[in-house]
TORZA-594864 format. One record per residue: residue number from 1; x, y, z of N, C-alpha, C in turn. Coordinates in nm, 4 decimals. Layout:
BEGIN
R   vomi         nX         nY         nZ        caX        caY        caZ         cX         cY         cZ
R    NUM          X          Y          Z          X          Y          Z          X          Y          Z
...
END
This chain:
BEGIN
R   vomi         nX         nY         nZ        caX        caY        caZ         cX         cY         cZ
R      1    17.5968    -9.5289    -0.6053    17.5644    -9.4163    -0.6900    17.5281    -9.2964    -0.6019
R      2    17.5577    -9.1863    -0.6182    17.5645    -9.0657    -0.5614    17.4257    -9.0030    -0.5787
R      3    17.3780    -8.9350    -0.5141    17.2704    -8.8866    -0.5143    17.2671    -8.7161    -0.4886
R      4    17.2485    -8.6224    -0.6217    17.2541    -8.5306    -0.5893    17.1110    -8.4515    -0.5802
R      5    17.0988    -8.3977    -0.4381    16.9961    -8.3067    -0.4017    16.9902    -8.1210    -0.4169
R      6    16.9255    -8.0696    -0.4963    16.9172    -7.9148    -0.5015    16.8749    -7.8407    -0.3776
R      7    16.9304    -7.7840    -0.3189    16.8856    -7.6887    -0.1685    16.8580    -7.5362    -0.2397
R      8    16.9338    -7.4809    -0.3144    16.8394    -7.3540    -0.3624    16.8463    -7.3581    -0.5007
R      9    16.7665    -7.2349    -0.5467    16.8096    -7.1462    -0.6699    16.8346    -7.0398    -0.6810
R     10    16.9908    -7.0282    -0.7720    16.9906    -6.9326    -0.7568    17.0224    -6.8116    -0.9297
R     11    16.9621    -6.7056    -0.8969    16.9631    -6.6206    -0.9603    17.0541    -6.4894    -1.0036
R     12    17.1747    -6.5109    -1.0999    17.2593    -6.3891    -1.1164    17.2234    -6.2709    -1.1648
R     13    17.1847    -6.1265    -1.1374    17.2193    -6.0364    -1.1882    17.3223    -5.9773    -1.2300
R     14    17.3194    -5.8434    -1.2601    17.4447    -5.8228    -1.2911    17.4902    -5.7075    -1.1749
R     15    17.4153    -5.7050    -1.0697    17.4798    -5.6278    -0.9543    17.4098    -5.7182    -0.8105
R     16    17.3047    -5.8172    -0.8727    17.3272    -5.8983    -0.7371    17.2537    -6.0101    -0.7419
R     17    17.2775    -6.0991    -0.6794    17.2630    -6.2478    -0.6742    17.1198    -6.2535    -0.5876
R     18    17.0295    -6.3783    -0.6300    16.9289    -6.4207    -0.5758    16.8993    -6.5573    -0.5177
R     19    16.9267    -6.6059    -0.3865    16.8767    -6.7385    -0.3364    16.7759    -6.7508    -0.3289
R     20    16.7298    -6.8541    -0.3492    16.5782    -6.9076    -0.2952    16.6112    -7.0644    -0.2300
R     21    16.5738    -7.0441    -0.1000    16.6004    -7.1830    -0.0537    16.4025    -7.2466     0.0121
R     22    16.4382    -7.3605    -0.0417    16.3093    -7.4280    -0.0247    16.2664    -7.4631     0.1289
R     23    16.1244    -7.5049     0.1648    16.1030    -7.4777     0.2963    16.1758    -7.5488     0.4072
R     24    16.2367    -7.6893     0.3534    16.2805    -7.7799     0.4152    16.4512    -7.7746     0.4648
R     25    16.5029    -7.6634     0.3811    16.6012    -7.5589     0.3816    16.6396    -7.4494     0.4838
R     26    16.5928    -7.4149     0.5449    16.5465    -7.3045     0.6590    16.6569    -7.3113     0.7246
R     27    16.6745    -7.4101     0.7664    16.8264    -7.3828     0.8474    16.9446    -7.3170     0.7688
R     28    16.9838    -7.3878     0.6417    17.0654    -7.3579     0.5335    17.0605    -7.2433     0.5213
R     29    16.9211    -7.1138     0.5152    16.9004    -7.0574     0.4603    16.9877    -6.9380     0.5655
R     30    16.9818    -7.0002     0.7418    16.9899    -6.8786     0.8544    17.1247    -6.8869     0.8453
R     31    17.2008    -6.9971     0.7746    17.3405    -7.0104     0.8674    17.4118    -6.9226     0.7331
R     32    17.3669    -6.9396     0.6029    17.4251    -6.8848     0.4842    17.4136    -6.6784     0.5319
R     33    17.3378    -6.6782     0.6397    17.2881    -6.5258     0.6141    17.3321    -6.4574     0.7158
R     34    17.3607    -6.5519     0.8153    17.4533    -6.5222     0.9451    17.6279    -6.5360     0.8981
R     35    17.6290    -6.5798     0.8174    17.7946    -6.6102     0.7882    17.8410    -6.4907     0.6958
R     36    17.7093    -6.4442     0.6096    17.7022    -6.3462     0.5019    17.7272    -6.1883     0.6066
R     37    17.6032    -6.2013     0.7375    17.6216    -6.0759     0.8272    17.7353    -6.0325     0.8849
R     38    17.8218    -6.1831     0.9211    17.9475    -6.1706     0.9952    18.0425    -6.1113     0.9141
R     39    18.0666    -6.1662     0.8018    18.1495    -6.1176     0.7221    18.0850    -5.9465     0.6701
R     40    18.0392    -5.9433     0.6501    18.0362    -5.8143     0.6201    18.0517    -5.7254     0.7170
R     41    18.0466    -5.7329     0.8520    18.0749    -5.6664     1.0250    18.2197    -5.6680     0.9673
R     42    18.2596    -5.7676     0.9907    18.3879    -5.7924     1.0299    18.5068    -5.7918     0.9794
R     43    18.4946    -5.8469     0.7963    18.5560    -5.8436     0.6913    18.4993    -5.7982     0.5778
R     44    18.4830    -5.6334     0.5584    18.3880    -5.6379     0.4254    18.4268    -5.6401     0.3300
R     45    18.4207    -5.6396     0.1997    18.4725    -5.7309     0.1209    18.4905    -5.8547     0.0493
R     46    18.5017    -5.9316     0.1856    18.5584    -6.0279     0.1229    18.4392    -6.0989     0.1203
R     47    18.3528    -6.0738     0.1046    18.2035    -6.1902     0.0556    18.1136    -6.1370     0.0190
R     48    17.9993    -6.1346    -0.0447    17.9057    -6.0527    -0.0840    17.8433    -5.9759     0.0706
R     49    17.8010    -5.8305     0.0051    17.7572    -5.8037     0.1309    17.5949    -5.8308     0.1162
R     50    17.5489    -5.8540     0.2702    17.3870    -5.8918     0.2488    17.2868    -5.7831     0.2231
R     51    17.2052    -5.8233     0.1400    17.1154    -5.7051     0.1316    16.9744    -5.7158     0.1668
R     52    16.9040    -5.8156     0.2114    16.7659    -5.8804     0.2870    16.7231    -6.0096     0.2743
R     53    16.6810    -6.0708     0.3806    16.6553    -6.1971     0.3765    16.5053    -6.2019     0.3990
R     54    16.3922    -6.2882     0.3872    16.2920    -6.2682     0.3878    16.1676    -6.4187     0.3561
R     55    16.0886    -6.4578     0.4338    16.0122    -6.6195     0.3952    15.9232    -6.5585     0.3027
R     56    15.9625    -6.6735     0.1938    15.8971    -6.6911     0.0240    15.8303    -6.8088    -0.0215
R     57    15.6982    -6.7813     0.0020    15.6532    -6.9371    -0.0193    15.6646    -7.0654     0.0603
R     58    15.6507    -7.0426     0.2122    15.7363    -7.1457     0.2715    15.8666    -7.1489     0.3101
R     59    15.9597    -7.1158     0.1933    16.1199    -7.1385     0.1850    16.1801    -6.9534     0.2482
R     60    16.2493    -6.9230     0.1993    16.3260    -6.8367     0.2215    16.4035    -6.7511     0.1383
R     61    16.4293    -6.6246     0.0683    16.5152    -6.5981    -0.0132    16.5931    -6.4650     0.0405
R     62    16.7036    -6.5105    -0.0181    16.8045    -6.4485     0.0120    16.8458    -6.3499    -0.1074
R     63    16.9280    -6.1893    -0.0358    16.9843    -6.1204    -0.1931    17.0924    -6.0705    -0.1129
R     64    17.1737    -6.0724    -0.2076    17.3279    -6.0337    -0.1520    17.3924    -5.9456    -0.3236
R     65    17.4525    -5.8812    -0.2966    17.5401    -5.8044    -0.3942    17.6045    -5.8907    -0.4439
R     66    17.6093    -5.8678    -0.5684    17.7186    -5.9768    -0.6860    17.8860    -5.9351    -0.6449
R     67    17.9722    -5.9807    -0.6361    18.0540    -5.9339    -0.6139    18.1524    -5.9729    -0.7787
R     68    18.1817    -5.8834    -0.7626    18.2774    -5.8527    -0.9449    18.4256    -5.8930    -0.9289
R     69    18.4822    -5.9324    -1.0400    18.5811    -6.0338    -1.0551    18.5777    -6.2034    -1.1158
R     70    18.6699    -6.2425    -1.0632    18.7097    -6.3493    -1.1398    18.7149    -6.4518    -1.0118
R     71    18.6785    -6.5721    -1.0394    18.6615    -6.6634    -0.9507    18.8170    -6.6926    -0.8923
R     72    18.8587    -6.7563    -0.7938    18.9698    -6.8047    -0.7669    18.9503    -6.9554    -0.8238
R     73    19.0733    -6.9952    -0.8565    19.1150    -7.1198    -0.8949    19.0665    -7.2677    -0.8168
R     74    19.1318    -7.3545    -0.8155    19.1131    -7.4621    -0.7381    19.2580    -7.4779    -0.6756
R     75    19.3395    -7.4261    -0.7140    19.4898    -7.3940    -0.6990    19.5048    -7.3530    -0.4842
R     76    19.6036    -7.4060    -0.4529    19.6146    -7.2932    -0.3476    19.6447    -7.2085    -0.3665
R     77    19.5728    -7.1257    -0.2401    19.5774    -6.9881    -0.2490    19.7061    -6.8836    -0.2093
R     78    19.7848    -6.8051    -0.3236    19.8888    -6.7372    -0.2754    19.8917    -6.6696    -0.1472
R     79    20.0301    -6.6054    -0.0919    20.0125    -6.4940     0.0037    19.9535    -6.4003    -0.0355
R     80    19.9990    -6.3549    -0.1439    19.8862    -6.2158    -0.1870    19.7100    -6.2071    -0.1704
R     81    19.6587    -6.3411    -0.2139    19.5463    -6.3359    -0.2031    19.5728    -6.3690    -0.0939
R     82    19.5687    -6.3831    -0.0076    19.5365    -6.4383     0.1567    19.5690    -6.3141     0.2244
R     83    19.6096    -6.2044     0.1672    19.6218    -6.0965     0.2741    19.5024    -6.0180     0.1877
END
Protein backbone atom coordinates (compact mmCIF):
# COMPACT_ATOMS: atom_id res chain seq x y z
CA UNK A 1 0.00 0.00 0.00
CA UNK A 2 1.30 3.35 -1.01
CA UNK A 3 1.81 5.90 1.30
CA UNK A 4 1.07 9.37 0.46
CA UNK A 5 2.98 12.23 2.28
CA UNK A 6 2.00 16.22 1.93
CA UNK A 7 5.35 18.46 1.56
CA UNK A 8 3.42 21.81 1.08
CA UNK A 9 0.36 23.91 0.80
CA UNK A 10 -0.52 25.45 -1.53
CA UNK A 11 -2.55 28.53 -2.13
CA UNK A 12 -4.13 29.92 -5.61
CA UNK A 13 -4.83 33.42 -6.22
CA UNK A 14 -5.88 34.84 -8.98
CA UNK A 15 -2.51 36.59 -9.90
CA UNK A 16 -0.33 34.41 -7.69
CA UNK A 17 0.29 31.24 -6.09
CA UNK A 18 1.31 30.52 -2.40
CA UNK A 19 3.70 27.61 -1.03
CA UNK A 20 4.14 26.83 2.31
CA UNK A 21 6.54 24.11 2.85
CA UNK A 22 6.86 22.58 6.34
CA UNK A 23 10.09 22.67 8.43
CA UNK A 24 11.25 19.26 7.57
CA UNK A 25 10.88 20.47 3.87
CA UNK A 26 13.67 23.05 3.65
CA UNK A 27 15.52 21.50 1.17
CA UNK A 28 12.36 21.08 -1.17
CA UNK A 29 11.65 24.43 -0.43
CA UNK A 30 15.59 25.87 -1.83
CA UNK A 31 15.68 23.61 -4.82
CA UNK A 32 11.84 24.60 -5.95
CA UNK A 33 13.16 28.42 -5.67
CA UNK A 34 16.46 27.97 -7.29
CA UNK A 35 14.85 26.17 -10.30
CA UNK A 36 12.00 28.98 -10.14
CA UNK A 37 15.27 31.78 -10.16
CA UNK A 38 16.91 29.94 -13.03
CA UNK A 39 14.16 29.89 -15.09
CA UNK A 40 13.16 33.13 -14.86
CA UNK A 41 17.21 34.41 -15.69
CA UNK A 42 17.22 32.31 -18.33
CA UNK A 43 13.82 31.37 -19.77
CA UNK A 44 11.18 33.83 -18.71
CA UNK A 45 8.13 32.72 -19.23
CA UNK A 46 8.13 29.63 -19.21
CA UNK A 47 7.49 29.08 -15.34
CA UNK A 48 6.13 31.25 -12.86
CA UNK A 49 8.30 34.05 -12.17
CA UNK A 50 9.52 34.24 -8.38
CA UNK A 51 8.38 36.81 -6.29
CA UNK A 52 9.97 36.11 -2.46
CA UNK A 53 10.87 33.38 -0.51
CA UNK A 54 11.02 33.73 3.18
CA UNK A 55 11.11 31.15 6.86
CA UNK A 56 7.41 30.81 8.20
CA UNK A 57 7.00 29.15 11.24
CA UNK A 58 9.89 26.89 11.00
CA UNK A 59 8.98 25.88 7.31
CA UNK A 60 9.33 28.19 4.48
CA UNK A 61 6.97 29.96 2.01
CA UNK A 62 7.20 30.57 -1.19
CA UNK A 63 5.14 33.22 -3.82
CA UNK A 64 5.51 33.08 -7.37
CA UNK A 65 3.08 34.69 -10.03
CA UNK A 66 0.13 32.55 -11.22
CA UNK A 67 0.82 32.00 -14.57
CA UNK A 68 -2.51 32.17 -16.91
CA UNK A 69 -3.65 29.58 -19.30
CA UNK A 70 -4.52 26.20 -19.63
CA UNK A 71 -2.64 23.31 -18.30
CA UNK A 72 -0.84 21.07 -20.87
CA UNK A 73 -2.15 17.64 -21.36
CA UNK A 74 -0.59 14.36 -20.38
CA UNK A 75 -0.24 13.94 -24.19
CA UNK A 76 3.27 14.53 -25.71
CA UNK A 77 4.27 17.56 -26.23
CA UNK A 78 3.98 19.08 -29.92
CA UNK A 79 6.76 21.05 -31.82
CA UNK A 80 4.88 24.08 -31.38
CA UNK A 81 4.75 23.90 -27.78
CA UNK A 82 8.34 22.92 -27.43
CA UNK A 83 9.52 25.95 -29.23
Amino acid sequence: MAVMRQTHQVDVGDDEVVKRFGPAETAAADREWSCLALLAGEAPGLAPRPLYRERWDGGTVIRMERVQGAPLSLAPIAADQLR
